[in-house]
N, C-alpha and C positions, 0 to 999 in steps of 0.2 A: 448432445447434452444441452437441455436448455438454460438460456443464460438465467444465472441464480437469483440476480437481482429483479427478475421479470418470472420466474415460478411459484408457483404455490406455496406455502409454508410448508408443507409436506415435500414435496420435492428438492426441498434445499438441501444438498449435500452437506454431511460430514466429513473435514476435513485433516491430516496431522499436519500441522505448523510446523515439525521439526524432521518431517520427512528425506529434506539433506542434511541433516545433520543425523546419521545414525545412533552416534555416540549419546544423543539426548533422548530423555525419555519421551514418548510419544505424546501429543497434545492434540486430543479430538477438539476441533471446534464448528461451529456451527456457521455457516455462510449468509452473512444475508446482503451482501453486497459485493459488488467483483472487483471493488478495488477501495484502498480505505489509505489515506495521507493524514500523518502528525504532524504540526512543525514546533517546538521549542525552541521559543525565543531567549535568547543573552543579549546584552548591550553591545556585544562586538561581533557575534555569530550566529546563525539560527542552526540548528541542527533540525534536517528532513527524514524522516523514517516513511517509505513508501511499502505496502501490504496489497498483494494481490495475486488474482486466481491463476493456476495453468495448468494449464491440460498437456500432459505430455501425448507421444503415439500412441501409447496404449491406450489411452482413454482415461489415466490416472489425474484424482485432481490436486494440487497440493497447492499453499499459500507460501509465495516467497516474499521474502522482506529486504528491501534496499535501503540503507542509508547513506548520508551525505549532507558534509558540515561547510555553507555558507556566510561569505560575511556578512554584514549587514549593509554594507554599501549597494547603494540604487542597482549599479549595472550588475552587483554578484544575485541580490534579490529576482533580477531578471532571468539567470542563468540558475538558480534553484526553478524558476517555473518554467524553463525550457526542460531542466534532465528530467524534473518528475513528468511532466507530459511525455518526455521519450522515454522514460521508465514503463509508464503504464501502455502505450504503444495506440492502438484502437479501445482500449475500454473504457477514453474518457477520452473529452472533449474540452478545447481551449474556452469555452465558455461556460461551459459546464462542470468546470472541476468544481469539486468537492472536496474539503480539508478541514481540520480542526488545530488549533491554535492552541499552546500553553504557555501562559507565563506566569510566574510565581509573583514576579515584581521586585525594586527593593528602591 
């Protein structure tokens, strides 16, 4: 299977989000990246939700989602960008990640 983020628009896989989780209803979504990082910032913690592609044996593709709640101190900051990097394993690169940021503010 080619990687998703390097195929044609037509080639991009349909995906269910909720494919380990049985008990939930199914959610098609559409891939255009193989791997995709949130973080929500607090004043004392950031919370990290990591989304990305796998392929089981079969050849089945599904999107699993990791989270994981940080403090905001230097050396915890450091060790939220160590798990998400070994979250995502080879589909990103120490220089190359890629994440998006929320904060409401107060």
């Amino acid at each position: 299977m080619p990687d998703a983020a390097l195929a044609p628009q037509s080639q991009i896989p349909f995906v269910n989000l909720n494919a380990d989780h049985p008990e939930v209803e199914p959610v098609d979504v559409q891939v255009i990246s193989p791997y995709g990082v949130g973080i929500d910032t607090h004043s004392k913690f950031i919370q990290v939700c990591v989304m990305y592609q796998h392929t089981d044996a079969k050849g089945v593709v599904t999107v699993r989602q990791r989270e994981k709640e940080f403090s905001t101190h230097w050396q915890d900051l450091i060790a939220a960008r160590r798990w998400i990097l070994s979250t995502l394993g080879t589909k990103a690169q120490p220089d190359t990640l890629r994440y998006y940021i929320e904060s409401t503010g107060t």
